[in-house]
C-alpha positions as CSV (number, residue, x, y, z in Angstrom):
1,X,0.0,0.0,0.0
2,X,1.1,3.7,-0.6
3,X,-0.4,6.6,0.3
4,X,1.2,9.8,-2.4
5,X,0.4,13.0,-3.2
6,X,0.1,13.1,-6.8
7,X,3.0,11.5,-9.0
8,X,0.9,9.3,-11.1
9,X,4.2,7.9,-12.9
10,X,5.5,5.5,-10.3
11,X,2.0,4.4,-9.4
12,X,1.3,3.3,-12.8
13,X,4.0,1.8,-13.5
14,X,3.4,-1.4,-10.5
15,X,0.5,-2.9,-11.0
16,X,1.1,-4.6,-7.6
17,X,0.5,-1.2,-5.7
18,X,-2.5,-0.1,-4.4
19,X,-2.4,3.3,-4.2
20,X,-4.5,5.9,-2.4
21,X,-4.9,9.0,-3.8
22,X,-5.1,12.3,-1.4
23,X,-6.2,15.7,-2.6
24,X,-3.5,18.4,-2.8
25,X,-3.5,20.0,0.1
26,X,-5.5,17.5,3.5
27,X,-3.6,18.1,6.4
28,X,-6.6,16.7,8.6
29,X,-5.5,13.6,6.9
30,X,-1.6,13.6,8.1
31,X,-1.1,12.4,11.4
32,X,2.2,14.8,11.6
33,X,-0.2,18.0,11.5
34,X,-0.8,16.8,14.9
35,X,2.1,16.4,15.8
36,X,3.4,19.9,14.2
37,X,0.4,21.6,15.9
38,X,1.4,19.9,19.2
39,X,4.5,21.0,19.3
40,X,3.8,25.1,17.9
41,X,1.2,24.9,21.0
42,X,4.5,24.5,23.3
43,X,6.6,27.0,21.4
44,X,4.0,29.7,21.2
45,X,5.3,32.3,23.9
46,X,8.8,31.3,23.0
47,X,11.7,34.1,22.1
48,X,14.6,32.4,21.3
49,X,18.0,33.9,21.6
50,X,18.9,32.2,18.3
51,X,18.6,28.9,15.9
52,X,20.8,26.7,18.6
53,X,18.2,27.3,21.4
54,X,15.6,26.9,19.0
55,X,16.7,23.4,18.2
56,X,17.3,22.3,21.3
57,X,13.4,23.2,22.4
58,X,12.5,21.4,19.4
59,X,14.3,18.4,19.5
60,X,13.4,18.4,23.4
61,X,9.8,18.6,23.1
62,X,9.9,16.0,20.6
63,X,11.7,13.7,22.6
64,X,8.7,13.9,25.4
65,X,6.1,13.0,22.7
66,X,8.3,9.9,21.5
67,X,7.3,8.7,25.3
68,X,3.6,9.6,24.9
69,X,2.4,6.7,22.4
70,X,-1.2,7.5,23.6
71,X,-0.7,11.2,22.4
72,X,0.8,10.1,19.7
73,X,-2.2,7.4,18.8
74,X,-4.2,10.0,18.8
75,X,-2.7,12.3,16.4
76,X,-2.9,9.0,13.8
77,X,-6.4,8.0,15.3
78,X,-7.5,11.8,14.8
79,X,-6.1,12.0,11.0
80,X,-8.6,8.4,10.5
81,X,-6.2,6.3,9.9
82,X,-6.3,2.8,11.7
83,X,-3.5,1.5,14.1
84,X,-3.5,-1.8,13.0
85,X,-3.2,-3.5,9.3
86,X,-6.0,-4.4,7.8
């Protein structure tokens, strides 16, 4: 299975692959929206003092989430996707 944007070439080429088709732009259907989202929602009152601190915040707060799978079930649960194969 494969889930692309819009590059019909490869998909046509494998008959083998079933393909899902999103529209252009559905980030309600991208489980990293939520995760994106998350994350701004922790950075909001934030004034770095420059691009160092700023990753270091980032990579930080992402650590915690890699420790939250139920927050992060629910970013995939929320975009509709399922958690186990069909």
């Amino acid at each position: 299975m494969l889930v692309w944007d819009n590059l019909r070439t490869f998909i046509d080429a494998h008959d083998w692959l079933t393909a899902f088709r999103l529209p252009a732009y559905a980030p309600e259907l991208n489980p990293a929206e939520g995760v994106w989202a998350n994350l701004k929602g922790k950075l909001v009152n934030l004034a770095p003092r420059g691009l160092d601190q700023l990753t270091v915040l980032v990579k930080s707060h992402l650590k915690r989430m890699q420790y939250r799978p139920a927050l992060l079930d629910g970013f995939v649960a929320q975009a509709g996707l399922a958690l186990e194969p069909p």
